[in-house]
N, C-alpha and C positions, 0 to 999 in steps of 0.2 A: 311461345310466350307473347310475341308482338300480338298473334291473331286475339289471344284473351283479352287483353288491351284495348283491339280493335273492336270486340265486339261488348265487353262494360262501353266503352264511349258511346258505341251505335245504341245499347242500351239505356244510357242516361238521356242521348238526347229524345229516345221514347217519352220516357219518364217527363223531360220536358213540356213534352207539346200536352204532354195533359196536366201542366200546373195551372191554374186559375190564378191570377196577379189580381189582384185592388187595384181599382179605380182612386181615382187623385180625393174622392169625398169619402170613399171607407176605410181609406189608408189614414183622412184625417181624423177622421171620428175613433176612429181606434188608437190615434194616440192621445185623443183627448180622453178617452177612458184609461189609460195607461197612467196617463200626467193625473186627472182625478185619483185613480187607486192609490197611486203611490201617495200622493198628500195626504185622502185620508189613513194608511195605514201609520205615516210619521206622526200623523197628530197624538195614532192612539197609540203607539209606542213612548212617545213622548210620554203622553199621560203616563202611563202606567208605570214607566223609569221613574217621573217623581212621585208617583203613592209610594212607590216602596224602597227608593232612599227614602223618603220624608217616614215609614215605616222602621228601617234598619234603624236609623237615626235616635230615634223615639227608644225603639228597645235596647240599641248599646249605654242611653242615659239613665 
């Protein structure tokens, strides 16, 4: 059991040396597109919550 152990660990840190990290300006740029996406999809959710209460609304009167 120990040896299975021993050998995922030696496995992952394979796995390791071949991950590619971000640099400090595409790790920023990427959360600026994160922080953009996210506003725009609240805006349009936003909208869309009032067309259609301001919808439900209209048609329970």
């Amino acid at each position: 059991m120990f040896a299975r152990i021993k050998n995922f660990l030696r496995e992952v840190k394979l796995e390791l040396k071949k991950v590619v990290f971000p640099n400090k300006e595409e790790l920023i740029g990427s959360t600026w597109v994160v922080i953009v996406s996210t506003i725009i999809v609240a805006i349009f959710l936003g909208f869309v919550d009032y067309v259609l209460t301001r919808f439900v609304k209209f048609i329970i009167r």
